[in-house]
C-alpha positions, 0 to 999 in steps of 0.5 A: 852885130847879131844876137847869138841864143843858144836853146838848151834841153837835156838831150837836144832831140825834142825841146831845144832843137823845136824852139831853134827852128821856131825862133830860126823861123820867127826872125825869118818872117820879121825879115831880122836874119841878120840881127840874130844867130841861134843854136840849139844844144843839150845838156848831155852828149847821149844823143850826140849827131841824133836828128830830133826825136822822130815824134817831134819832128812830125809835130813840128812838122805840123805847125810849119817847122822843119827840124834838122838839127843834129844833136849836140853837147853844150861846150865851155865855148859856148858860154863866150860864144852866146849872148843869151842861154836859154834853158827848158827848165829849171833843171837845165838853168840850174845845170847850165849855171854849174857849167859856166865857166865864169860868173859872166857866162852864169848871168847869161842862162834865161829860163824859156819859160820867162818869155811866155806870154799867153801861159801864166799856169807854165813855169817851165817847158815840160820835157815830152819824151816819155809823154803822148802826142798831146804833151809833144803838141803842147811843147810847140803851143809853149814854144811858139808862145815864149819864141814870139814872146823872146823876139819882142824882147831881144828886138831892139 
């Protein structure tokens, strides 16, 4: 039976959507497709059926990921759906705990940053809507990194 992981950021257009693709293409490359199931969600619907932002689709683009998911609110459903819920930050974990329904559904929200490896000085994924091209750069080193680092511990 596959693992389901669902990646959640506040709005579903720049981190969730890249860390998706990124372990979408990571378990590709292992051969282990059928072994996993991954989604991505946001915290808010505001950008509901939106691609990913257009900075971070070029970015990702650059390192060998195509994102095309559309946006999409997290639902109740989806804390029985997914084994493991994995928020940007710690404003999105503490978000996602209020939500769950149930105390089994709170037990299931990871912070992404908790599967970094080669990070120490990154307690979080830092949100780069408002940033530079360099900060959107930056979200896919640390995504690739905590991607690489959630495969190793989830492959068993």
């Amino acid at each position: 039976m596959p693992r389901h992981i669902l990646f959640v950021c506040l709005g579903n257009i720049c981190r969730s959507c890249t860390a998706e693709e990124i372990f979408r293409t990571l378990v590709s490359r292992a051969g282990l497709d059928s072994r996993y199931e991954v989604d991505s969600a946001g915290i808010i619907d505001y950008h509901e059926g939106e691609l990913p932002d257009a900075r971070m689709r070029q970015t990702a683009l650059r390192h060998g990921y195509r994102l095309t998911h559309r946006s999409r609110p997290i639902r109740p459903a989806d804390f029985e759906r997914f084994d493991l819920i994995i928020g940007m930050d710690d404003r999105n974990c503490d978000k996602l705990r209020r939500l769950a329904p149930t105390e089994e559904g709170k037990q299931k929200v990871a912070a992404m940053a908790s599967y970094l490896r080669h990070h120490p000085e990154a307690s979080f994924i830092p949100d780069p809507y408002y940033g530079t091209e360099a900060d959107f750069e930056l979200v896919v080193e640390l995504l690739e990194d905590a991607c690489e680092g959630l495969l190793e511990k989830t492959n068993f």
